[in-house]
PDB file with one MODEL, atoms N, CA, C and O in Angstrom:
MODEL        1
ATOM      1  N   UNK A   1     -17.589  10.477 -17.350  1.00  0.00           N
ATOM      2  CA  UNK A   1     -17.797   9.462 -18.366  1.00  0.00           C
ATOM      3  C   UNK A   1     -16.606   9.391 -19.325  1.00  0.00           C
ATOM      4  O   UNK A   1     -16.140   8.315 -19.700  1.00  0.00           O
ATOM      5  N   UNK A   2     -16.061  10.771 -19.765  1.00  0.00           N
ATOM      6  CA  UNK A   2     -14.871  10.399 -20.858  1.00  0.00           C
ATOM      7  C   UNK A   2     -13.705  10.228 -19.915  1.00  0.00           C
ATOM      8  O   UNK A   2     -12.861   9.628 -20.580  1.00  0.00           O
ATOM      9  N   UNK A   3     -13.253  10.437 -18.771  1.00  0.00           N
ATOM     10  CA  UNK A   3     -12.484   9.800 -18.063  1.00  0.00           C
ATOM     11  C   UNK A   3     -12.461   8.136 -17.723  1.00  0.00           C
ATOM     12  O   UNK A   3     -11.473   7.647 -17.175  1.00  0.00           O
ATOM     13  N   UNK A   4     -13.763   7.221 -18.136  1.00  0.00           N
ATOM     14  CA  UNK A   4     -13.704   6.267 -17.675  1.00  0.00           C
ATOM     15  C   UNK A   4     -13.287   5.600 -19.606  1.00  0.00           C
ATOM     16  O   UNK A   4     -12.440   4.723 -19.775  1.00  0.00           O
ATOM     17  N   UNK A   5     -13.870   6.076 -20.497  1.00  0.00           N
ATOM     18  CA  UNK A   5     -13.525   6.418 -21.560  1.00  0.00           C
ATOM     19  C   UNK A   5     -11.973   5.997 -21.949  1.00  0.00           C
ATOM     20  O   UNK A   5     -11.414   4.993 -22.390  1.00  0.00           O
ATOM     21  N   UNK A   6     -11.537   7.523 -21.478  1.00  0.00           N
ATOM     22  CA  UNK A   6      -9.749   7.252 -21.829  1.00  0.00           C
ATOM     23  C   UNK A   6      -9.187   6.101 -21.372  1.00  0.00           C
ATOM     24  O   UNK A   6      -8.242   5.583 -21.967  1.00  0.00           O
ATOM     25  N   UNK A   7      -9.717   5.588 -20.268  1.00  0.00           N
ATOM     26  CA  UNK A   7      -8.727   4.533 -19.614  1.00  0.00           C
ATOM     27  C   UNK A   7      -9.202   3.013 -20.381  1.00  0.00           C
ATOM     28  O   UNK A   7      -8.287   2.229 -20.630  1.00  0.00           O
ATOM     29  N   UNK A   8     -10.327   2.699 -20.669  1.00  0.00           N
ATOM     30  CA  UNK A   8     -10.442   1.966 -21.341  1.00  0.00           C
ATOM     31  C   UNK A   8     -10.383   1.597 -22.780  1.00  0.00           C
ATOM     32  O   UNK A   8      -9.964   0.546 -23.264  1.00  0.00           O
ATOM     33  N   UNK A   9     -11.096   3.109 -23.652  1.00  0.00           N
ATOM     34  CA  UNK A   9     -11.061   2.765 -24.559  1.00  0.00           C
ATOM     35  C   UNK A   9     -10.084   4.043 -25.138  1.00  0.00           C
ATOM     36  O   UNK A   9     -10.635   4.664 -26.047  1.00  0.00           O
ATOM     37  N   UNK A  10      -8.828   4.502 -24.791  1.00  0.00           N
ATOM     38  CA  UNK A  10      -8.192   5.470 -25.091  1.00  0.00           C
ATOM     39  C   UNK A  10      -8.386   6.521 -26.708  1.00  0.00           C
ATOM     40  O   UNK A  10      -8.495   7.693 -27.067  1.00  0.00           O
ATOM     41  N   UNK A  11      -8.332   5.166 -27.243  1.00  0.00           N
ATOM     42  CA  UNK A  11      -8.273   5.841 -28.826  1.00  0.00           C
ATOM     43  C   UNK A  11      -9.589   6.518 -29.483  1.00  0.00           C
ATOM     44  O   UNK A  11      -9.726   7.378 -30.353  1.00  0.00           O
ATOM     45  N   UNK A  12     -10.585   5.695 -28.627  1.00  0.00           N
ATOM     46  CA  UNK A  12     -11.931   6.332 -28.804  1.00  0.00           C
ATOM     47  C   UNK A  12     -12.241   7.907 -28.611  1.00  0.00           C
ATOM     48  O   UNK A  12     -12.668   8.789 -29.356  1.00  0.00           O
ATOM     49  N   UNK A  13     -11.709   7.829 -26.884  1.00  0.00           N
ATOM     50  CA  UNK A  13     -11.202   9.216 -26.637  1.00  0.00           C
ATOM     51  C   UNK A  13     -11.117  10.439 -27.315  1.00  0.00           C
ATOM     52  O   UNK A  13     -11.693  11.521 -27.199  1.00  0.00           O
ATOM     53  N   UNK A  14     -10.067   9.891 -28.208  1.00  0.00           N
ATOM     54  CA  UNK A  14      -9.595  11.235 -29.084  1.00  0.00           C
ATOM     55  C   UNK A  14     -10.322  11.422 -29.927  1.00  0.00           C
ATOM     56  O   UNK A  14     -10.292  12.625 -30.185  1.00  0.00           O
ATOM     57  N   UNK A  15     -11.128  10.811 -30.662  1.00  0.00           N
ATOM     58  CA  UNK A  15     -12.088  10.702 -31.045  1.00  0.00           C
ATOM     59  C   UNK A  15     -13.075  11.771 -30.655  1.00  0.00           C
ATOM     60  O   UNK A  15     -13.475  12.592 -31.480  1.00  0.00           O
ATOM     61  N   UNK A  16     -13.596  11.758 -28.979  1.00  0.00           N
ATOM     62  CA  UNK A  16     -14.895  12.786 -28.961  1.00  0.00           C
ATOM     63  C   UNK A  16     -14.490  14.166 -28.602  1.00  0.00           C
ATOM     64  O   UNK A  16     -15.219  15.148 -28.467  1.00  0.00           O
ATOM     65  N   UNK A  17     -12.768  14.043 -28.424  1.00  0.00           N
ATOM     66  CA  UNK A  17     -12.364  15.505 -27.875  1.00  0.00           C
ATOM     67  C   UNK A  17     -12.059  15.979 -29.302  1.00  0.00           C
ATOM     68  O   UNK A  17     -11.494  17.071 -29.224  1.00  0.00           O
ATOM     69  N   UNK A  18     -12.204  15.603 -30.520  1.00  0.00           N
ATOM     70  CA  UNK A  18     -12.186  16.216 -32.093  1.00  0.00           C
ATOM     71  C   UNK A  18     -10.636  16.082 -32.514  1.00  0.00           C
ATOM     72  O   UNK A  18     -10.151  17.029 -33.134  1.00  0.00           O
ATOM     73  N   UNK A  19      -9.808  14.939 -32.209  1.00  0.00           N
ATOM     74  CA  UNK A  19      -8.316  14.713 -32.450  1.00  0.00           C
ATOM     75  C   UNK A  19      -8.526  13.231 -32.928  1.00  0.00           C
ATOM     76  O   UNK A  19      -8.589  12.159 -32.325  1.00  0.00           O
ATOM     77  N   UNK A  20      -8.597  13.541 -34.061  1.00  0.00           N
ATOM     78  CA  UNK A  20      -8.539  12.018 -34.803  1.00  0.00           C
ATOM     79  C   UNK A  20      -7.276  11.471 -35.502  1.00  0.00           C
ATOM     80  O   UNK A  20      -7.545  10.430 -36.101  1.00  0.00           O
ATOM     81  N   UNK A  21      -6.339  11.739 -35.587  1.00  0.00           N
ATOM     82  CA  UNK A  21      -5.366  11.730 -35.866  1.00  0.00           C
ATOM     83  C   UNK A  21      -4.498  10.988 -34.763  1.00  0.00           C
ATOM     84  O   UNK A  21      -4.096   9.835 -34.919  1.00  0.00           O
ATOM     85  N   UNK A  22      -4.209  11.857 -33.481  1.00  0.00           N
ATOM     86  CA  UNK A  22      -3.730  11.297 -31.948  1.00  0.00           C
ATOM     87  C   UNK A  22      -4.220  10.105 -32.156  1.00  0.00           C
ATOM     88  O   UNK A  22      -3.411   9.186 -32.283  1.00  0.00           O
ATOM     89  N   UNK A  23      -6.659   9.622 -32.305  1.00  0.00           N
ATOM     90  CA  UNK A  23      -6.900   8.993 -31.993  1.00  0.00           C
ATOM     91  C   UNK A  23      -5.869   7.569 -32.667  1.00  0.00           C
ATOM     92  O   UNK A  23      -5.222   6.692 -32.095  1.00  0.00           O
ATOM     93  N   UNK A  24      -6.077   7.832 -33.899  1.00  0.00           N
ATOM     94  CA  UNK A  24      -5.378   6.285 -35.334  1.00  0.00           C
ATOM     95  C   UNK A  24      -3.787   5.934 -34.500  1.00  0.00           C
ATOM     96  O   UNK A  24      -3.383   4.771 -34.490  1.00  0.00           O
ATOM     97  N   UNK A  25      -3.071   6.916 -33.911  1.00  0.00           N
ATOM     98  CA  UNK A  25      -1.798   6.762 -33.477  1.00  0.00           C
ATOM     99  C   UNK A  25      -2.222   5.677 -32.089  1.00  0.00           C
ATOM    100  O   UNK A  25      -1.721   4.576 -31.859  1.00  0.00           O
ATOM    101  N   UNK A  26      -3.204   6.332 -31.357  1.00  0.00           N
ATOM    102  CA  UNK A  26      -3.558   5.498 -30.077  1.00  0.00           C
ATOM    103  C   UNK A  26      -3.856   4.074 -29.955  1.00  0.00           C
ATOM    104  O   UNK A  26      -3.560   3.192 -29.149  1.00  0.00           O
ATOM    105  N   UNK A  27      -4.536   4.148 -31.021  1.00  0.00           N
ATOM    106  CA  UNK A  27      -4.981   2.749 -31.633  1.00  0.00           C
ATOM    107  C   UNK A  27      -3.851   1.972 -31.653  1.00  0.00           C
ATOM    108  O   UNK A  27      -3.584   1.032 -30.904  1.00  0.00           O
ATOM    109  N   UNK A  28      -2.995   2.568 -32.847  1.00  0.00           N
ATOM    110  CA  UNK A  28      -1.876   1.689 -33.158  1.00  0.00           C
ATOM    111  C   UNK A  28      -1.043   1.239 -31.414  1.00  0.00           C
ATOM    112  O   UNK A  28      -0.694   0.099 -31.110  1.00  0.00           O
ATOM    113  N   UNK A  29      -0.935   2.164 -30.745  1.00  0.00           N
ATOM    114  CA  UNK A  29      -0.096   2.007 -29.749  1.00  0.00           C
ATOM    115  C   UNK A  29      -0.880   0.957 -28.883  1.00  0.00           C
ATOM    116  O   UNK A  29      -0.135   0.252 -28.201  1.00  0.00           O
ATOM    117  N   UNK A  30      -2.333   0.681 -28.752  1.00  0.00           N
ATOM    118  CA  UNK A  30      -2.929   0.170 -27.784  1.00  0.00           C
ATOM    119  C   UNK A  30      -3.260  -1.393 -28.504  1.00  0.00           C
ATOM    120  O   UNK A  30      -3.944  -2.208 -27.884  1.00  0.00           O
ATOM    121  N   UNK A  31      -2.817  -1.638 -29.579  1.00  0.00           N
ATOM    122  CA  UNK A  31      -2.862  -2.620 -30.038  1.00  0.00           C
ATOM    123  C   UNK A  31      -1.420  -4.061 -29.755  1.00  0.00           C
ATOM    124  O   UNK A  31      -1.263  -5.276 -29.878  1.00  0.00           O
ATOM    125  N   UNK A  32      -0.754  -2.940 -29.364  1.00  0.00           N
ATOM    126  CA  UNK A  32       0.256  -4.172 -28.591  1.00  0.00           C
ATOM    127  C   UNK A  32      -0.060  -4.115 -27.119  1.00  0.00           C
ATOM    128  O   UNK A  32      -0.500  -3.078 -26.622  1.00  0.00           O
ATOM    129  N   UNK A  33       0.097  -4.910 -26.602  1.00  0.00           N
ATOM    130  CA  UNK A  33      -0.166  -5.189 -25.005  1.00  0.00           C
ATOM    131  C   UNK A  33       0.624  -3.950 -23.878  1.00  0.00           C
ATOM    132  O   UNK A  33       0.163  -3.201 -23.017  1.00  0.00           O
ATOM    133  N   UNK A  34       1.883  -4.181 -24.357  1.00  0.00           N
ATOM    134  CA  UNK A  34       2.587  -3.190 -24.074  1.00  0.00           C
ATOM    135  C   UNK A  34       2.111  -1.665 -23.907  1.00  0.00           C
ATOM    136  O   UNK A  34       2.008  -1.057 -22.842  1.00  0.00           O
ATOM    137  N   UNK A  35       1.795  -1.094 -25.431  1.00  0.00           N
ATOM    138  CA  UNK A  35       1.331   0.290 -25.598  1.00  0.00           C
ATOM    139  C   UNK A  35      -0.187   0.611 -24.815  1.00  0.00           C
ATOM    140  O   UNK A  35      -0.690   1.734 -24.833  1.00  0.00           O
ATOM    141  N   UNK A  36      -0.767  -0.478 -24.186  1.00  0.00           N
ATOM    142  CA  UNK A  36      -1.779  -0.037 -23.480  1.00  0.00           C
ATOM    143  C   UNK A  36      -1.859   1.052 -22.496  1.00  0.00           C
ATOM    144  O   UNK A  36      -2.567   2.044 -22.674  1.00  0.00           O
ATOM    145  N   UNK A  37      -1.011   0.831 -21.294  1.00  0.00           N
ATOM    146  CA  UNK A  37      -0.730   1.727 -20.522  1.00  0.00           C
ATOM    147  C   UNK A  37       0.245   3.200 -20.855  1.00  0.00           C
ATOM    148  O   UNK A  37       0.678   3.965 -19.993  1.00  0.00           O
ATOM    149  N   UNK A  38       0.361   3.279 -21.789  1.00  0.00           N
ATOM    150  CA  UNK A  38       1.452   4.839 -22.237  1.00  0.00           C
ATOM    151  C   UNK A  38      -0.030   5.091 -22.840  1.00  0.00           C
ATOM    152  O   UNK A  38      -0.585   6.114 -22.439  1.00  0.00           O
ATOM    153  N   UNK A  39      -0.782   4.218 -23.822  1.00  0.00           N
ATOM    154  CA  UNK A  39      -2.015   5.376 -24.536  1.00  0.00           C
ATOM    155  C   UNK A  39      -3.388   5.166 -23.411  1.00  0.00           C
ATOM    156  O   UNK A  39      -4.534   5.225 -23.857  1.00  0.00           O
ATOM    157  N   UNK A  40      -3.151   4.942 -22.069  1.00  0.00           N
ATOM    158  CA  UNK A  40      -4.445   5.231 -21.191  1.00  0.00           C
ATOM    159  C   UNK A  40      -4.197   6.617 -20.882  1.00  0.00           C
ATOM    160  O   UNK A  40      -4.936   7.596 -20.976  1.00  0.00           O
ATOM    161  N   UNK A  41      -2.366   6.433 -20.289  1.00  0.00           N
ATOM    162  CA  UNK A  41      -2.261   7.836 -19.732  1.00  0.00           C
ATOM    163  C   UNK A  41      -1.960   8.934 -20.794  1.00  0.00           C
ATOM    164  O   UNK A  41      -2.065  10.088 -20.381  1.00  0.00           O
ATOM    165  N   UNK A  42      -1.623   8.772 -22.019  1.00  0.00           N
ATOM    166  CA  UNK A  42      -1.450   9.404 -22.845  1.00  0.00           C
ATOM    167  C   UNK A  42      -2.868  10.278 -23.158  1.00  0.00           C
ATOM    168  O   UNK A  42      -2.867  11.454 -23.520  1.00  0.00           O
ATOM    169  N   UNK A  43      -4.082   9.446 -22.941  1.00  0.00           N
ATOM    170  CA  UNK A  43      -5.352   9.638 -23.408  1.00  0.00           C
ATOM    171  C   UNK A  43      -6.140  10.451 -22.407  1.00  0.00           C
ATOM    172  O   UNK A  43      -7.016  11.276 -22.667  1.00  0.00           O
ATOM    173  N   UNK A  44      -5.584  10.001 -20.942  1.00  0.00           N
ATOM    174  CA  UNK A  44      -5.905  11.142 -19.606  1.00  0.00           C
ATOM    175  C   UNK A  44      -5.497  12.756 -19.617  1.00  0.00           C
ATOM    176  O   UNK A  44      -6.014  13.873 -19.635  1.00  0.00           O
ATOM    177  N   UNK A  45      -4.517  12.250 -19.600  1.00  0.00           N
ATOM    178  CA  UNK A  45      -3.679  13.687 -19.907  1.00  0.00           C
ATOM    179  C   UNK A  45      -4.266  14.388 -21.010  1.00  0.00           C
ATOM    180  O   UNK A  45      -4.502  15.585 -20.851  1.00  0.00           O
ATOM    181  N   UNK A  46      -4.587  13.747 -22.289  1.00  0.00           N
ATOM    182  CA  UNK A  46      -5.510  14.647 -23.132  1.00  0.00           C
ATOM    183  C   UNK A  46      -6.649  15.725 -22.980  1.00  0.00           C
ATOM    184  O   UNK A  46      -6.988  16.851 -23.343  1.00  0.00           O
ATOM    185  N   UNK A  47      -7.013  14.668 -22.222  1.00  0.00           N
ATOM    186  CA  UNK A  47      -8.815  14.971 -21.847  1.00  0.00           C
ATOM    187  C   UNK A  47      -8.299  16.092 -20.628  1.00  0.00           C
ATOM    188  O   UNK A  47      -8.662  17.267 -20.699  1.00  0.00           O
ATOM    189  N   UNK A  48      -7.567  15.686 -19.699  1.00  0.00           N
ATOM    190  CA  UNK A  48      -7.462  17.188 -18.958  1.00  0.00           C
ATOM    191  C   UNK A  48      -6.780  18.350 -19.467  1.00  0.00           C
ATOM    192  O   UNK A  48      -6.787  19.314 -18.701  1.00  0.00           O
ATOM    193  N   UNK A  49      -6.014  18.541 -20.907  1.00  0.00           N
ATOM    194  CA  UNK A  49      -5.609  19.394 -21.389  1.00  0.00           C
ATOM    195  C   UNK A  49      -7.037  20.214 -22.212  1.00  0.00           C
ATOM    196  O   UNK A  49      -7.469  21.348 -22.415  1.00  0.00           O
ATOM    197  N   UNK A  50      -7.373  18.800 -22.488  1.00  0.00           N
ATOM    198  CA  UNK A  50      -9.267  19.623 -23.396  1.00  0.00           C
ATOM    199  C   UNK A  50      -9.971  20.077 -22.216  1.00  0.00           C
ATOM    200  O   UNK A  50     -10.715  20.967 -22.628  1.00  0.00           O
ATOM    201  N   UNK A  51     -10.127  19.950 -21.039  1.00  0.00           N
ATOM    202  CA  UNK A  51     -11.332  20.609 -20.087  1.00  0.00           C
ATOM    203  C   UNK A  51     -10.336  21.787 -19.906  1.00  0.00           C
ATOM    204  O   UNK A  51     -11.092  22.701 -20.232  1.00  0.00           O
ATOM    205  N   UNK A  52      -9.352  22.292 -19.658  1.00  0.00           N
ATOM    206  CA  UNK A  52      -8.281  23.216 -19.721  1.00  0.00           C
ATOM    207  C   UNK A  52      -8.544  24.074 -20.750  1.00  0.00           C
ATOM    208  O   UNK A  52      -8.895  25.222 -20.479  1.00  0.00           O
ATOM    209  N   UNK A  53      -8.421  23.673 -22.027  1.00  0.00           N
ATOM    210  CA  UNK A  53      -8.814  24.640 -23.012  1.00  0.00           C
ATOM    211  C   UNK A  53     -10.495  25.280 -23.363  1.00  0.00           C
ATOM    212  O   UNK A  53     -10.830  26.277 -24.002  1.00  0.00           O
ATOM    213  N   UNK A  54     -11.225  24.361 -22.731  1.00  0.00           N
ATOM    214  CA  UNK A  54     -12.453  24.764 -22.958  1.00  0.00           C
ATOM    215  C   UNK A  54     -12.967  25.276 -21.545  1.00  0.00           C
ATOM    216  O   UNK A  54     -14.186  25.449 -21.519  1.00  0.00           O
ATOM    217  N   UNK A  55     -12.315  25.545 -20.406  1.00  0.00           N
ATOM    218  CA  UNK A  55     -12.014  26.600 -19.300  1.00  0.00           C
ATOM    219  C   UNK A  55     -11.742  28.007 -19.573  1.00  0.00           C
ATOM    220  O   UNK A  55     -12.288  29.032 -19.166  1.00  0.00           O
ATOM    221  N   UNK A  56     -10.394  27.724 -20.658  1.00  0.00           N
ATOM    222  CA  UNK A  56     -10.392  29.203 -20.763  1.00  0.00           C
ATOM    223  C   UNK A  56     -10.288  29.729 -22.289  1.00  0.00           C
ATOM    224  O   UNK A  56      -9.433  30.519 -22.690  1.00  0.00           O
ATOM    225  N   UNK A  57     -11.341  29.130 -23.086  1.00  0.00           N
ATOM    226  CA  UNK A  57     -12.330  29.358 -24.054  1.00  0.00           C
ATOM    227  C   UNK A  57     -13.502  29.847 -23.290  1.00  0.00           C
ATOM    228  O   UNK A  57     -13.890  30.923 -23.744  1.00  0.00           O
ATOM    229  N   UNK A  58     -14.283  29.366 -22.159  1.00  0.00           N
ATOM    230  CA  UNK A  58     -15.215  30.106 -21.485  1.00  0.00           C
ATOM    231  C   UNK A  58     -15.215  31.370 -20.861  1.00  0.00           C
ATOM    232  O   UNK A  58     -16.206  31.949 -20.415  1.00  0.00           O
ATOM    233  N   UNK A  59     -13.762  31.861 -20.851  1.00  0.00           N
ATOM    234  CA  UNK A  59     -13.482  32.539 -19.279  1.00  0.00           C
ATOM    235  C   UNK A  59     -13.473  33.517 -20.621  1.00  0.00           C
ATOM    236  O   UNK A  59     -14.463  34.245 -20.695  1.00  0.00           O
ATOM    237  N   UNK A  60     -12.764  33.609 -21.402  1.00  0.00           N
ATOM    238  CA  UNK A  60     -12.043  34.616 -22.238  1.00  0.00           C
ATOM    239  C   UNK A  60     -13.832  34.908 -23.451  1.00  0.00           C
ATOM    240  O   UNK A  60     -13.806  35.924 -24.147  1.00  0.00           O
ATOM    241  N   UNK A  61     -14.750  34.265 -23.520  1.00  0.00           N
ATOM    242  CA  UNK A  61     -16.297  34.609 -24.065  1.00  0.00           C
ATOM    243  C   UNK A  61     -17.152  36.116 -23.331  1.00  0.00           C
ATOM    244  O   UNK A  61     -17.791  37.019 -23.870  1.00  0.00           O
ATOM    245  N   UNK A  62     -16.815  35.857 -21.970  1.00  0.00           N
ATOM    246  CA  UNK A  62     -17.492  36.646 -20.740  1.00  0.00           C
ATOM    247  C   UNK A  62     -16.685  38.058 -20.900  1.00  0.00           C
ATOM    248  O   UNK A  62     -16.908  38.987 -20.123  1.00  0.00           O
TER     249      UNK A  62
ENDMDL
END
């Protein structure tokens, strides 16, 4: 679901991974036509750096 997320609504994104800051920048970038595609993948790449960190936030609990 937040993969279908980033690609559409990127800035939202950052938003539920707790980066609100990235998110206001995303915004700005996805507001020209242009910056759409740098903040989809900008916003992918996020989200697999957050399942990454909360991988080994789990691993390192145990």
């Amino acid at each position: 679901m937040r993969l279908i997320l980033a690609i559409f609504l990127p800035w939202l994104q950052f938003f539920t991974i707790g980066r609100p800051i990235a998110g206001i920048i995303c915004l700005i970038l996805q507001l020209t036509i242009i910056g759409w595609l740098p903040a989809a993948i900008w916003s992918v790449y996020a989200l697999s750096e957050y399942k990454t960190d909360q991988k080994i936030s789990k691993a390192l609990q145990k």
